[in-house]
N, CA, C and O atoms as a Maestro MAE file, in Angstrom:
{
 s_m_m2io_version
 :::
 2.0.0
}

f_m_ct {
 s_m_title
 :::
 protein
 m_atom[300] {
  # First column is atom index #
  i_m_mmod_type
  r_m_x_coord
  r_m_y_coord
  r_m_z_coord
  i_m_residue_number
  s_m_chain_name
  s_m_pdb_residue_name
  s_m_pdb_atom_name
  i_m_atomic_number
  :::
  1 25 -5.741 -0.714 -30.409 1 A "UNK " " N  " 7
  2 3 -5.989 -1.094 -29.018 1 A "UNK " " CA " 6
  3 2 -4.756 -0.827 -28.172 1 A "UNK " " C  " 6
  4 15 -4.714 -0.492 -26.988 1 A "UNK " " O  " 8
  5 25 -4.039 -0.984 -28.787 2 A "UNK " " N  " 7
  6 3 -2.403 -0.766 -28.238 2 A "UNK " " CA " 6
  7 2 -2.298 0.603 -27.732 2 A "UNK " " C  " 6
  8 15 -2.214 0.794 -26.519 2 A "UNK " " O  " 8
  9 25 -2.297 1.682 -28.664 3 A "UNK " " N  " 7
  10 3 -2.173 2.484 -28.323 3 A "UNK " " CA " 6
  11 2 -3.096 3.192 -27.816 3 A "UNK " " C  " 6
  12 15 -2.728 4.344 -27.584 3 A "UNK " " O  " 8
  13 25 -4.673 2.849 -27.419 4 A "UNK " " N  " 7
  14 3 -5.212 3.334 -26.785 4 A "UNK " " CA " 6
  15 2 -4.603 3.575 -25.073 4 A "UNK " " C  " 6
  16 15 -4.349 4.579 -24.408 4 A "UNK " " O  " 8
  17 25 -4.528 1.892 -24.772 5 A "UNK " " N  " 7
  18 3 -4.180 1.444 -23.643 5 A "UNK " " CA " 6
  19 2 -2.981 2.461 -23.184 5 A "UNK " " C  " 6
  20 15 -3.125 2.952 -22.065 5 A "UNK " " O  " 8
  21 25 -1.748 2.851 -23.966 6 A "UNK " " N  " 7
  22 3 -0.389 3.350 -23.749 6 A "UNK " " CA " 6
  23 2 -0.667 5.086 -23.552 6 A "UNK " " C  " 6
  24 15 -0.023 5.768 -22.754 6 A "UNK " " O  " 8
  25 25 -1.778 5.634 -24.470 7 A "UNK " " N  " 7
  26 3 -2.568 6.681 -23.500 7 A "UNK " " CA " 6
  27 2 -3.319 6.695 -22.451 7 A "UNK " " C  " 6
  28 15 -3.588 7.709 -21.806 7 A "UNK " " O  " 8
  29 25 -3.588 5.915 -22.285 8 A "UNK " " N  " 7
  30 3 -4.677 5.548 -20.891 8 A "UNK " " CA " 6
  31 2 -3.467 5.644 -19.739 8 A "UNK " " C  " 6
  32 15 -3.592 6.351 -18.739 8 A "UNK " " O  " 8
  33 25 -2.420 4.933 -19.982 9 A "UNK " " N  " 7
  34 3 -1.499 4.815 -18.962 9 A "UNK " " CA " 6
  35 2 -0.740 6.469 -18.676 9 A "UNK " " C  " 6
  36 15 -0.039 6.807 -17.722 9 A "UNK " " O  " 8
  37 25 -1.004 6.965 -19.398 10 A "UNK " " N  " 7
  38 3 -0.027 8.187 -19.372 10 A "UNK " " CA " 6
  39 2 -1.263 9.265 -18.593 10 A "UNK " " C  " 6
  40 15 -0.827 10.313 -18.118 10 A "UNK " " O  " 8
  41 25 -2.628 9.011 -18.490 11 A "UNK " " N  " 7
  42 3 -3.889 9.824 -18.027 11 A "UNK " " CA " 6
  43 2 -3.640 11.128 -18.964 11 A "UNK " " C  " 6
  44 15 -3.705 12.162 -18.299 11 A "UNK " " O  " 8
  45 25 -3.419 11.299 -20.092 12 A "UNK " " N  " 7
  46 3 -3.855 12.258 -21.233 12 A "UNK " " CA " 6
  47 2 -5.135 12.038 -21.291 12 A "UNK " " C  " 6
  48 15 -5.587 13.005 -20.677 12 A "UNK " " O  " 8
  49 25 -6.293 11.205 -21.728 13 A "UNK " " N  " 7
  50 3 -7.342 11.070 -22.033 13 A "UNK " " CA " 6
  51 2 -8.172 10.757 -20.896 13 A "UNK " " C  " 6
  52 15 -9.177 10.063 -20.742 13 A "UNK " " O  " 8
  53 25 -7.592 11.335 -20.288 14 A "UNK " " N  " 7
  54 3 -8.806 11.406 -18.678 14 A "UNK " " CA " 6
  55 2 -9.766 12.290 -18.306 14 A "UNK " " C  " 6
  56 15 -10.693 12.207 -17.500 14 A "UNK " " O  " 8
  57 25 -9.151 13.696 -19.485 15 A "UNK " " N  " 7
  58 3 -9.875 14.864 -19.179 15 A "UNK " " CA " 6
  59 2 -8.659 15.551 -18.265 15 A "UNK " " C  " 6
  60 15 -8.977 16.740 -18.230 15 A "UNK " " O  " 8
  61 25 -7.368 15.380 -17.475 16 A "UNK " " N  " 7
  62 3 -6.888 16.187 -16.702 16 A "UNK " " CA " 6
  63 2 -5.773 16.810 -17.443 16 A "UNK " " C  " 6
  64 15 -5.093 16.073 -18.158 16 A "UNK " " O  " 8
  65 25 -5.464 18.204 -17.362 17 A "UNK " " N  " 7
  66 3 -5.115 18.985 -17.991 17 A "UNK " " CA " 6
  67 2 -3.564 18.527 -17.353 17 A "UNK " " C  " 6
  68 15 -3.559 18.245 -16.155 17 A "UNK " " O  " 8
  69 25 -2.173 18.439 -18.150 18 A "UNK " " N  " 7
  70 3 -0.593 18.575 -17.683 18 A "UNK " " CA " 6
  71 2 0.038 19.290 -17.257 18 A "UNK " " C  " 6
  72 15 1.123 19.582 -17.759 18 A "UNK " " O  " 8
  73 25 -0.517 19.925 -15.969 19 A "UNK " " N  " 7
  74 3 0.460 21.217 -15.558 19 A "UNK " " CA " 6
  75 2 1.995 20.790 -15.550 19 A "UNK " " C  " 6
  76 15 2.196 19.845 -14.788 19 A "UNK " " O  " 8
  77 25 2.675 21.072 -15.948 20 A "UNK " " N  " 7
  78 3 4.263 21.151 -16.036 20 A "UNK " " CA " 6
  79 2 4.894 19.636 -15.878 20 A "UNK " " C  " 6
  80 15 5.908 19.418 -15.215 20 A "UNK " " O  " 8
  81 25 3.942 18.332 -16.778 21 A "UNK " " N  " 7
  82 3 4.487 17.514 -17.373 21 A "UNK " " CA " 6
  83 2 4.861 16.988 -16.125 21 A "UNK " " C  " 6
  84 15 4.914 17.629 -15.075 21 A "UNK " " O  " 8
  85 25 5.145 15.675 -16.295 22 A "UNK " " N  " 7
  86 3 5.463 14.269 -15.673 22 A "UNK " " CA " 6
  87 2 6.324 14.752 -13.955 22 A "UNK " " C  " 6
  88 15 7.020 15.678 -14.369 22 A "UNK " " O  " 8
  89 25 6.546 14.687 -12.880 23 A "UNK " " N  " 7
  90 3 6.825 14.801 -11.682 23 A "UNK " " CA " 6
  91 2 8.511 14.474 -12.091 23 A "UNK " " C  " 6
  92 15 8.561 13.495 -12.835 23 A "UNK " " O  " 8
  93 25 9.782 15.011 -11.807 24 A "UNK " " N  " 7
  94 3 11.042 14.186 -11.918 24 A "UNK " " CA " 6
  95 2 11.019 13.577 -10.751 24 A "UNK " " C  " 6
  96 15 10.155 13.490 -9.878 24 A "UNK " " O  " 8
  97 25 12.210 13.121 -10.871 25 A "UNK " " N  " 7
  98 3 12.712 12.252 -9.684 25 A "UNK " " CA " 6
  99 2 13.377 13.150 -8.506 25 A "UNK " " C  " 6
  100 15 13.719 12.753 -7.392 25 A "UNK " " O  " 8
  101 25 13.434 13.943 -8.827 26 A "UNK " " N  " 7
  102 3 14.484 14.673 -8.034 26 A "UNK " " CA " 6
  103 2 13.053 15.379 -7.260 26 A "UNK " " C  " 6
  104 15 13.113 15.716 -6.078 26 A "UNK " " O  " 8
  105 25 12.234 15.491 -7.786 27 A "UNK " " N  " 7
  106 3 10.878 16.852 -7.373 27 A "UNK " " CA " 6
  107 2 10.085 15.877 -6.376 27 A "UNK " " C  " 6
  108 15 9.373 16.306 -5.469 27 A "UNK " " O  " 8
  109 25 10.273 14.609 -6.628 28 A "UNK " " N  " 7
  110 3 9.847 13.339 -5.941 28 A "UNK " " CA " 6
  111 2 10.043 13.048 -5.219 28 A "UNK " " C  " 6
  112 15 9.204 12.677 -4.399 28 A "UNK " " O  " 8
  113 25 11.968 13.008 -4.944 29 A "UNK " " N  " 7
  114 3 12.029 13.295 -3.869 29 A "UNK " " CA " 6
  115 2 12.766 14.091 -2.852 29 A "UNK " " C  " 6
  116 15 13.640 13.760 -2.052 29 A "UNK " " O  " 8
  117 25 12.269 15.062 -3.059 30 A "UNK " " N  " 7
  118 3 12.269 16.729 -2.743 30 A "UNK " " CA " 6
  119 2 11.126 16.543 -1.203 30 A "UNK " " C  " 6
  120 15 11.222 16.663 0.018 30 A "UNK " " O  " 8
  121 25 9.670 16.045 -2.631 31 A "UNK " " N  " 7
  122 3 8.566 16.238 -1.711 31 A "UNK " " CA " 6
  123 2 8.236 15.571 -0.618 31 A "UNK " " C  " 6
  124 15 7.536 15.958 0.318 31 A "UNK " " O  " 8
  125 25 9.082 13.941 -0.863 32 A "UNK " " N  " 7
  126 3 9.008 12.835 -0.058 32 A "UNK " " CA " 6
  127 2 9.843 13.665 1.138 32 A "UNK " " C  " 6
  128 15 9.146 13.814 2.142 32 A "UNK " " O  " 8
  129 25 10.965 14.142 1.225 33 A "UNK " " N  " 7
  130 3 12.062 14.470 1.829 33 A "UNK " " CA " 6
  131 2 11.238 15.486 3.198 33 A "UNK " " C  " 6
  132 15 11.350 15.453 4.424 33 A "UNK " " O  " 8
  133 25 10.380 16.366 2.216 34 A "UNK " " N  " 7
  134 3 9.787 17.178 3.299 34 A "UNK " " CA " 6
  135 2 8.996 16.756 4.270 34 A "UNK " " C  " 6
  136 15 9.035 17.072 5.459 34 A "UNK " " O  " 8
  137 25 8.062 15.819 3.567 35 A "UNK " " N  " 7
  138 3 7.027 14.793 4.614 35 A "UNK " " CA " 6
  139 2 7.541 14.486 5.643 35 A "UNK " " C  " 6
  140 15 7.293 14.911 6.772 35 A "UNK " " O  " 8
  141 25 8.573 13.438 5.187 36 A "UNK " " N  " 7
  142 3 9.105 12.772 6.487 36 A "UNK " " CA " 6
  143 2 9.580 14.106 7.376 36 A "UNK " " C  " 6
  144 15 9.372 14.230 8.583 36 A "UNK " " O  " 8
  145 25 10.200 14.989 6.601 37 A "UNK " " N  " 7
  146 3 10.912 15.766 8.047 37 A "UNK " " CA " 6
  147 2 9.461 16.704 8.895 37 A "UNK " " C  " 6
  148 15 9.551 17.204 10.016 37 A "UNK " " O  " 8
  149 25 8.373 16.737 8.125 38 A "UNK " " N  " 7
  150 3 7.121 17.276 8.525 38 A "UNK " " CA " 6
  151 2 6.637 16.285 9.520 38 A "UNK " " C  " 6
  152 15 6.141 16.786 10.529 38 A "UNK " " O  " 8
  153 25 6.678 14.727 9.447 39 A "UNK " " N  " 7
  154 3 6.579 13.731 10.593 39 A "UNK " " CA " 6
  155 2 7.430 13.780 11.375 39 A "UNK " " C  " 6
  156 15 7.107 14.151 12.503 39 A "UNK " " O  " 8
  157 25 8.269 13.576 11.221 40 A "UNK " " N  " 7
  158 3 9.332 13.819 12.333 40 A "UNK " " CA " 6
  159 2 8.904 14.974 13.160 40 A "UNK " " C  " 6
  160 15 8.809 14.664 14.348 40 A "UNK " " O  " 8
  161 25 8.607 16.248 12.889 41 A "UNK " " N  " 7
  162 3 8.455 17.038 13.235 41 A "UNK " " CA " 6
  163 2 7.258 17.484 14.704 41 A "UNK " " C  " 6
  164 15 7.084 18.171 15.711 41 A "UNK " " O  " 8
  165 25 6.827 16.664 13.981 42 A "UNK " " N  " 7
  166 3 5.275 16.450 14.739 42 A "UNK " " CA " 6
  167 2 5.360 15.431 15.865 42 A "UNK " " C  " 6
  168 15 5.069 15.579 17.052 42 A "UNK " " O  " 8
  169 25 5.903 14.185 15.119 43 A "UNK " " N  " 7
  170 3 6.859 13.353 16.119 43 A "UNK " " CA " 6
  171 2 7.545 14.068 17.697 43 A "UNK " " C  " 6
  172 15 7.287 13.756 18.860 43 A "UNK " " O  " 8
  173 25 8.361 14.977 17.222 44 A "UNK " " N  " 7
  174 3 8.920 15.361 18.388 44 A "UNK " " CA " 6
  175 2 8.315 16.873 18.992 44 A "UNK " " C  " 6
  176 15 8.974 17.364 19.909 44 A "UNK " " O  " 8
  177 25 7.013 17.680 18.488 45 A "UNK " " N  " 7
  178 3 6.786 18.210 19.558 45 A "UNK " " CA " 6
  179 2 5.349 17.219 20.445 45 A "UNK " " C  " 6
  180 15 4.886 17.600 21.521 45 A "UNK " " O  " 8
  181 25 4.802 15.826 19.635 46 A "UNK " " N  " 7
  182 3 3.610 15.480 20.601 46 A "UNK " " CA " 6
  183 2 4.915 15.096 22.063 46 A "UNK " " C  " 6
  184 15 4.976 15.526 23.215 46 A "UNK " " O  " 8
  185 25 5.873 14.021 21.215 47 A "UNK " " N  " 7
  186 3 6.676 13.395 22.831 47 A "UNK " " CA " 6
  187 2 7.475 15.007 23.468 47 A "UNK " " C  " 6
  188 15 7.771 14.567 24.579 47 A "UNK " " O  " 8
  189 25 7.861 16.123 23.489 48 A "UNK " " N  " 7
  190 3 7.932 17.195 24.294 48 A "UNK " " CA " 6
  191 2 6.473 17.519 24.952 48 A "UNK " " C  " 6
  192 15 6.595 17.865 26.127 48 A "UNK " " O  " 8
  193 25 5.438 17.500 24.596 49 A "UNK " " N  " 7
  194 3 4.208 17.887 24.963 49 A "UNK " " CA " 6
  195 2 3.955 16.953 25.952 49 A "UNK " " C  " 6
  196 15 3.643 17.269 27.100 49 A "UNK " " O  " 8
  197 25 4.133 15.266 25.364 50 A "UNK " " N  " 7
  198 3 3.679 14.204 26.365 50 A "UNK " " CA " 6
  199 2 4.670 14.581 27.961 50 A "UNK " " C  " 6
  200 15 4.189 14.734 29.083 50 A "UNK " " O  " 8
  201 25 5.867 14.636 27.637 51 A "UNK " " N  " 7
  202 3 6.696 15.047 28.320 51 A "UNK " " CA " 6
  203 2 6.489 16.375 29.531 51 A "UNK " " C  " 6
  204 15 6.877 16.356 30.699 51 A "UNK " " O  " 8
  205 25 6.012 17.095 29.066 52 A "UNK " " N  " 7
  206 3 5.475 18.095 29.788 52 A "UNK " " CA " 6
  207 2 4.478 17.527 30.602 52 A "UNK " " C  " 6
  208 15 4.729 17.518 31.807 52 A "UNK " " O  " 8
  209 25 3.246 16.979 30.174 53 A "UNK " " N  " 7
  210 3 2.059 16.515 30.694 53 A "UNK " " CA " 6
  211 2 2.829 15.797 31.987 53 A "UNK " " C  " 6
  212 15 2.503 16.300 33.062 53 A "UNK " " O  " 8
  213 25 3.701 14.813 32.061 54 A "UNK " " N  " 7
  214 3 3.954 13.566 32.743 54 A "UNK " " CA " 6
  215 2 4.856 14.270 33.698 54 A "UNK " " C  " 6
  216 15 4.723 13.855 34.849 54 A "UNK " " O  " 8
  217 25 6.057 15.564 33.492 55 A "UNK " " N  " 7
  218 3 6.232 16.350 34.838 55 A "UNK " " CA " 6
  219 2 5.522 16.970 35.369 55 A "UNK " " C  " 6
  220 15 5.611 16.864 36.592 55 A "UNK " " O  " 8
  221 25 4.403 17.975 34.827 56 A "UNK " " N  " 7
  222 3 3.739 17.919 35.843 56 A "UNK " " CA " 6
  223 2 2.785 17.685 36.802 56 A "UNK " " C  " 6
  224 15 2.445 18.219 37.858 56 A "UNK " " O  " 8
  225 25 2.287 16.287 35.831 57 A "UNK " " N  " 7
  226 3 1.782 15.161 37.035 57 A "UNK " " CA " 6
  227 2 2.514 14.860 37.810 57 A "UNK " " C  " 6
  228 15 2.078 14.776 38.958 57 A "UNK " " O  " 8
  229 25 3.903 14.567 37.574 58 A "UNK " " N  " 7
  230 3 4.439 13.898 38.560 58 A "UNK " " CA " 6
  231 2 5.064 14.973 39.595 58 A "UNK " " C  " 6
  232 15 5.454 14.643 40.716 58 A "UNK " " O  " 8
  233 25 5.105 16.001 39.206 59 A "UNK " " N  " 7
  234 3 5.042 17.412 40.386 59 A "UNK " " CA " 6
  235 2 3.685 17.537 41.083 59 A "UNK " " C  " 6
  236 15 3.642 17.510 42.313 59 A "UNK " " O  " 8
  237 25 2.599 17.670 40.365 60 A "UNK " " N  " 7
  238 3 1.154 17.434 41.301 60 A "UNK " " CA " 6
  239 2 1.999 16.743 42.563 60 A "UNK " " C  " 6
  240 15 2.558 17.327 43.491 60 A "UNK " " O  " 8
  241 25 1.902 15.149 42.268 61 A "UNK " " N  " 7
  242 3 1.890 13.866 42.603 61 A "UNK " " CA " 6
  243 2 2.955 14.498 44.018 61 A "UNK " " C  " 6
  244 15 2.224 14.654 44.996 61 A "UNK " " O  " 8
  245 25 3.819 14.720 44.204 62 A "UNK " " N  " 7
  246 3 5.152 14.868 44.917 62 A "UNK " " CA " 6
  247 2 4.564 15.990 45.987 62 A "UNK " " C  " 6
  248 15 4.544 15.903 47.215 62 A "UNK " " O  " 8
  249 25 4.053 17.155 45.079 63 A "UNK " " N  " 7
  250 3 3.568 18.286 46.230 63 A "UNK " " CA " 6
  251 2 2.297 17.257 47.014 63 A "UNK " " C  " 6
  252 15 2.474 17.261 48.232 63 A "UNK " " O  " 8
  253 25 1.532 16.715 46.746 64 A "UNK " " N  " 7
  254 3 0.341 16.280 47.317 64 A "UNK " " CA " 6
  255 2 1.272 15.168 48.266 64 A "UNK " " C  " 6
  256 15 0.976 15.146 49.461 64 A "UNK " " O  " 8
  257 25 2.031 14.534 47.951 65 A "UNK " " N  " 7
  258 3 2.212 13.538 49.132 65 A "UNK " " CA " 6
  259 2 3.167 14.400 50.203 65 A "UNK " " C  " 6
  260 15 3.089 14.375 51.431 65 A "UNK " " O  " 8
  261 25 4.225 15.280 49.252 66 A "UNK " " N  " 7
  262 3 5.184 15.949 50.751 66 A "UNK " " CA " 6
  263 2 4.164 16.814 51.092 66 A "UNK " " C  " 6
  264 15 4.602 17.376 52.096 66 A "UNK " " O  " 8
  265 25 2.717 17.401 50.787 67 A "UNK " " N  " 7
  266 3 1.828 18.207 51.773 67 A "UNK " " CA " 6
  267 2 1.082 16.945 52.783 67 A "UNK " " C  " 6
  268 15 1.002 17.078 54.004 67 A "UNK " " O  " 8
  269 25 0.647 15.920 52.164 68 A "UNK " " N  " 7
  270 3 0.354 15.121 53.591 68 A "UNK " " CA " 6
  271 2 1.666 14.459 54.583 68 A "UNK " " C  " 6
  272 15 1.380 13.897 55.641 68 A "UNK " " O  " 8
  273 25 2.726 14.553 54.248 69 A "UNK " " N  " 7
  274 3 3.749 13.936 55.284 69 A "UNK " " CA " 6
  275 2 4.255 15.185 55.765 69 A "UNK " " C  " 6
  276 15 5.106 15.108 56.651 69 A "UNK " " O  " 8
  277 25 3.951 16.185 55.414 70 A "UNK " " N  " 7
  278 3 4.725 17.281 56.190 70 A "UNK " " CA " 6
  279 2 2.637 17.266 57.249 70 A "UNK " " C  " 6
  280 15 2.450 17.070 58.450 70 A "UNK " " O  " 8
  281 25 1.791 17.486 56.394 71 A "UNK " " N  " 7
  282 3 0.919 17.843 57.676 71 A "UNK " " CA " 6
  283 2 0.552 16.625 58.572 71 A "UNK " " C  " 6
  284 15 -0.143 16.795 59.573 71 A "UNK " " O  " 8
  285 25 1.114 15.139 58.144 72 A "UNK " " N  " 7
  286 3 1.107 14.250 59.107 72 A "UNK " " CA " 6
  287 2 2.492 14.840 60.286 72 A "UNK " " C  " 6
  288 15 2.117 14.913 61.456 72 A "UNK " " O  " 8
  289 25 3.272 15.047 60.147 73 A "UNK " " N  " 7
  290 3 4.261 15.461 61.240 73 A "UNK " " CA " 6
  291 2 3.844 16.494 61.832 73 A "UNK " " C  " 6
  292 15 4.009 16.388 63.047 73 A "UNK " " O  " 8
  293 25 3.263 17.679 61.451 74 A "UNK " " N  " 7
  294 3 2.774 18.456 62.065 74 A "UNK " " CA " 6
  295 2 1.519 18.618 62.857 74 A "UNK " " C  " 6
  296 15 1.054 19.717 63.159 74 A "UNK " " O  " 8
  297 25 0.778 16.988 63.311 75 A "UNK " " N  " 7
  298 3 -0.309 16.965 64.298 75 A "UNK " " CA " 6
  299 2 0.563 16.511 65.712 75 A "UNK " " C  " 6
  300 15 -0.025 16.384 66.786 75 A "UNK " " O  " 8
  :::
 }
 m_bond[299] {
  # First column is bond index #
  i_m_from
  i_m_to
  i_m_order
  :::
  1 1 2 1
  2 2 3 1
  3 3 4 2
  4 3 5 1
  5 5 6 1
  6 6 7 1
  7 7 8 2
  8 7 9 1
  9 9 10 1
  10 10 11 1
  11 11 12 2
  12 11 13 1
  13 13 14 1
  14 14 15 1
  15 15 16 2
  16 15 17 1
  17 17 18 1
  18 18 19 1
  19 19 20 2
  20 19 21 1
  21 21 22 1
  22 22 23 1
  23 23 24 2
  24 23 25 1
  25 25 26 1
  26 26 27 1
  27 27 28 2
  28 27 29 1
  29 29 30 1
  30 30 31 1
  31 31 32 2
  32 31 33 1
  33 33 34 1
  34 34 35 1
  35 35 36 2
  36 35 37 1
  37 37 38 1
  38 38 39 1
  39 39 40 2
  40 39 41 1
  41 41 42 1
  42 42 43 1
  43 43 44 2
  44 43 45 1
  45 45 46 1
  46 46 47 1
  47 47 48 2
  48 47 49 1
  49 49 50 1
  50 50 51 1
  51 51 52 2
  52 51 53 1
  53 53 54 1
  54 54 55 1
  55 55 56 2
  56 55 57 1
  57 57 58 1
  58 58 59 1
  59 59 60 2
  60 59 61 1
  61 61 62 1
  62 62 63 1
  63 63 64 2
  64 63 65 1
  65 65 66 1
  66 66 67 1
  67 67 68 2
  68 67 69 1
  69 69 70 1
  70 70 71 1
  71 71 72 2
  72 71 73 1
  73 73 74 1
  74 74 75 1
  75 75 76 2
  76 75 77 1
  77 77 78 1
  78 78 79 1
  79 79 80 2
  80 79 81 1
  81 81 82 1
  82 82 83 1
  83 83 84 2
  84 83 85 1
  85 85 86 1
  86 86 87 1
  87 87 88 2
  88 87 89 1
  89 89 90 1
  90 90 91 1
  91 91 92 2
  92 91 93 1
  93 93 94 1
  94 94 95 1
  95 95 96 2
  96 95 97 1
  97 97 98 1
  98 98 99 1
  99 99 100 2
  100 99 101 1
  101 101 102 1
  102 102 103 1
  103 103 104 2
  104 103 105 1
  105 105 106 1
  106 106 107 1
  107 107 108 2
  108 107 109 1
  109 109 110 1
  110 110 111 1
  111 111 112 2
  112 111 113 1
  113 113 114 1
  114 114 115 1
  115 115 116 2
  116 115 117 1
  117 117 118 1
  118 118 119 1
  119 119 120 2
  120 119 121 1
  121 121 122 1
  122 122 123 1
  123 123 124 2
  124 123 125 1
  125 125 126 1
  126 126 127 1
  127 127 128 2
  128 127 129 1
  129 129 130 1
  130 130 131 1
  131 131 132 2
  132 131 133 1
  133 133 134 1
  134 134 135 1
  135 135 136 2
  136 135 137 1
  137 137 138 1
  138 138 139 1
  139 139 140 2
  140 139 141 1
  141 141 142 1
  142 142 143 1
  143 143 144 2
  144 143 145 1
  145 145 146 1
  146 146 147 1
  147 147 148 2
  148 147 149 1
  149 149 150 1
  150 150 151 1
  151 151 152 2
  152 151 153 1
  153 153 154 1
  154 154 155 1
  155 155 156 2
  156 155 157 1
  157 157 158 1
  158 158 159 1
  159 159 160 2
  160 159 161 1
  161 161 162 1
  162 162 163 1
  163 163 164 2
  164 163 165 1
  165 165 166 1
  166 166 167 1
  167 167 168 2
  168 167 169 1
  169 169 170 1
  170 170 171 1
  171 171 172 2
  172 171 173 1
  173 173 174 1
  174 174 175 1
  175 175 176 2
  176 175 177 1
  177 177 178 1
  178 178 179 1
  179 179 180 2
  180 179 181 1
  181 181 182 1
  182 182 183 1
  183 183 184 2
  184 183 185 1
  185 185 186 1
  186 186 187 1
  187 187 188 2
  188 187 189 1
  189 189 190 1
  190 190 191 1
  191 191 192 2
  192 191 193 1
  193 193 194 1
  194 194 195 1
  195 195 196 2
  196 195 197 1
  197 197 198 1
  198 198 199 1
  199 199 200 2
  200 199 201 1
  201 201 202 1
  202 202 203 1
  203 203 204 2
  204 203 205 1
  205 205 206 1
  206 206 207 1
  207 207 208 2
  208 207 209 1
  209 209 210 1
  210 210 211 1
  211 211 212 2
  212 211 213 1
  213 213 214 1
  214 214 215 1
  215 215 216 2
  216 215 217 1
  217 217 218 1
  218 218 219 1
  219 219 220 2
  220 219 221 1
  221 221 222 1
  222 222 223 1
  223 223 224 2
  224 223 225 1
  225 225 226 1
  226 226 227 1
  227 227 228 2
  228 227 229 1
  229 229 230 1
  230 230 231 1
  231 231 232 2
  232 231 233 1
  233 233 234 1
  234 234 235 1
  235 235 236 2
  236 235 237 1
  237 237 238 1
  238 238 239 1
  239 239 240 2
  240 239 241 1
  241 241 242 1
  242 242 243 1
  243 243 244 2
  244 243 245 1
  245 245 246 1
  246 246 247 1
  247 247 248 2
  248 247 249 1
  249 249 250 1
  250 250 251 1
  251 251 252 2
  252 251 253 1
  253 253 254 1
  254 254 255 1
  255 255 256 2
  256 255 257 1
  257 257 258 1
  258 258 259 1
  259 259 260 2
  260 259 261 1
  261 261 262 1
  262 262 263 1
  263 263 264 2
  264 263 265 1
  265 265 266 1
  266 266 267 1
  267 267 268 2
  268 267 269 1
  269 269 270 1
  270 270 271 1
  271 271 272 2
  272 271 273 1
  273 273 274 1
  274 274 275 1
  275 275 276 2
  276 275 277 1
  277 277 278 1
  278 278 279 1
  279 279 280 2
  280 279 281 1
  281 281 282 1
  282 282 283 1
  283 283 284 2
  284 283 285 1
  285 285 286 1
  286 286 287 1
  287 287 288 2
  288 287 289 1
  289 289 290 1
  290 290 291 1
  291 291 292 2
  292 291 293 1
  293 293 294 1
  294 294 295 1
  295 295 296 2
  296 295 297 1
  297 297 298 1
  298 298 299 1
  299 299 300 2
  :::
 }
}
């Protein structure tokens, strides 16, 4: 029973085949390492993008009011 359990834990008897044996630590975190910099990544082009969006609303915003105060002075 013992050693059933101590294969069970290792997923040998799952049916899934060991491509190149147990993950190290180092490959672990290699992969972790990339994620985060893949979030990050993404991280900073949505806030450049948001960023974009919000100048040029706020350019809309500026031309539309200096076009009504310039054509209010000009009646």
């Amino acid at each position: 029973m013992r050693r059933h359990t101590q294969v069970q834990e290792r997923g040998t008897d799952l049916g899934e085949p060991m491509t190149g044996g147990p993950m190290g630590r180092r490959e672990r975190l290699e992969l972790a390492g990339r994620s985060v910099l893949g979030v990050l990544a993404l991280t900073m082009v949505l806030l450049l993008l948001s960023g974009l969006v919000i100048a040029v609303l706020l350019l809309a915003f500026n031309w539309l009011v200096f076009g009504m105060v310039v054509g209010g002075l000009g009646e």
